[in-house]
C-alpha positions in Angstrom: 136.1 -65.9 -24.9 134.4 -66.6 -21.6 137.8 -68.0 -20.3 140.1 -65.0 -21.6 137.1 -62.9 -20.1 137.7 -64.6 -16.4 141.1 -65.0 -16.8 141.6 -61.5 -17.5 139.6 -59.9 -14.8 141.5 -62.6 -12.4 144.6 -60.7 -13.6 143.4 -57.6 -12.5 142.2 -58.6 -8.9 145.9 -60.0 -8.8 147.4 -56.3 -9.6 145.1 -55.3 -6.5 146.4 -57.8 -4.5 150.0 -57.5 -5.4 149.9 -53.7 -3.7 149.6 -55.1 -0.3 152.4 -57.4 -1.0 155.3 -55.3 0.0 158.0 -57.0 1.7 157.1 -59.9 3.1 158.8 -62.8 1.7 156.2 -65.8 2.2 153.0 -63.8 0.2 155.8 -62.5 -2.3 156.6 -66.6 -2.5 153.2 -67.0 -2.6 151.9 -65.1 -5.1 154.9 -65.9 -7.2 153.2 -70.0 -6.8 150.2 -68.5 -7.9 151.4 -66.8 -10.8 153.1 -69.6 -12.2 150.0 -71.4 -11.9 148.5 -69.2 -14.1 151.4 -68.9 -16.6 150.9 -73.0 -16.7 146.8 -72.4 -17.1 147.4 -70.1 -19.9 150.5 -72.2 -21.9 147.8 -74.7 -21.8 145.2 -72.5 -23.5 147.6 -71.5 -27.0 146.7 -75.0 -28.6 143.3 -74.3 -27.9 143.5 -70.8 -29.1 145.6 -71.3 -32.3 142.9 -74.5 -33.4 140.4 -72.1 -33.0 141.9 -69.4 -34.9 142.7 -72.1 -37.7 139.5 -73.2 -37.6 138.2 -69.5 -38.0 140.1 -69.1 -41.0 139.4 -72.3 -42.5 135.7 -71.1 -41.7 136.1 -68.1 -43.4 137.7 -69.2 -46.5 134.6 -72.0 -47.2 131.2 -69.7 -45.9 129.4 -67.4 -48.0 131.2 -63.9 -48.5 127.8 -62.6 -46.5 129.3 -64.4 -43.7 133.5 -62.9 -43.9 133.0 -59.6 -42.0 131.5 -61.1 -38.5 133.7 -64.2 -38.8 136.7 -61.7 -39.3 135.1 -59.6 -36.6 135.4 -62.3 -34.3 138.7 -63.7 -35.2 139.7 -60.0 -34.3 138.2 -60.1 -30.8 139.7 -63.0 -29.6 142.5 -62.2 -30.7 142.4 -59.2 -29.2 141.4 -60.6 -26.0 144.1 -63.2 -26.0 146.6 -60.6 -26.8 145.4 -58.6 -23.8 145.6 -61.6 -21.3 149.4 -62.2 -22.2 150.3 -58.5 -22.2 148.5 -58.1 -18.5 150.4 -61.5 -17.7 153.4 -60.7 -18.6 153.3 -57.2 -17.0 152.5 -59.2 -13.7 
């Protein structure tokens, strides 16, 4: 969550910074490099993210029904979060 939570406000200071691009081709070159570079960052992340959401369920399955509504609340949230991040990425 910490990562998604950087990640995400990264994105953001990108769609700032992508205003004063305009035309110029060596910062549109650049912040193409740069973009990529996240695109790699974040294809690196999705093993990471579906273990941990197999792991959640597993989780969930095996601890005490007490237990299922903040697992599942979790498992929402990063979820949510992750789906966020590749929305903003993609929109970039």
């Amino acid at each position: 969550m910490s990562w998604l939570g950087e990640t995400e406000k990264s994105l953001d200071d990108l769609a700032v910074e992508a205003s004063g691009v305009g035309n110029d081709p060596e910062r549109i070159k650049a912040r193409l490099a740069k973009h990529r570079e996240f695109q790699r960052a974040l294809s690196g992340k999705q093993a990471t993210y579906d273990a941990t959401m197999r792991a959640g369920k597993t989780l969930k399955e095996r601890a005490p029904k007490s237990d299922e509504p903040a697992l599942k609340q979790m498992m929402t949230e990063l979820k949510n979060k992750w789906n966020a991040v590749c929305a903003k990425s993609v929109d970039r």
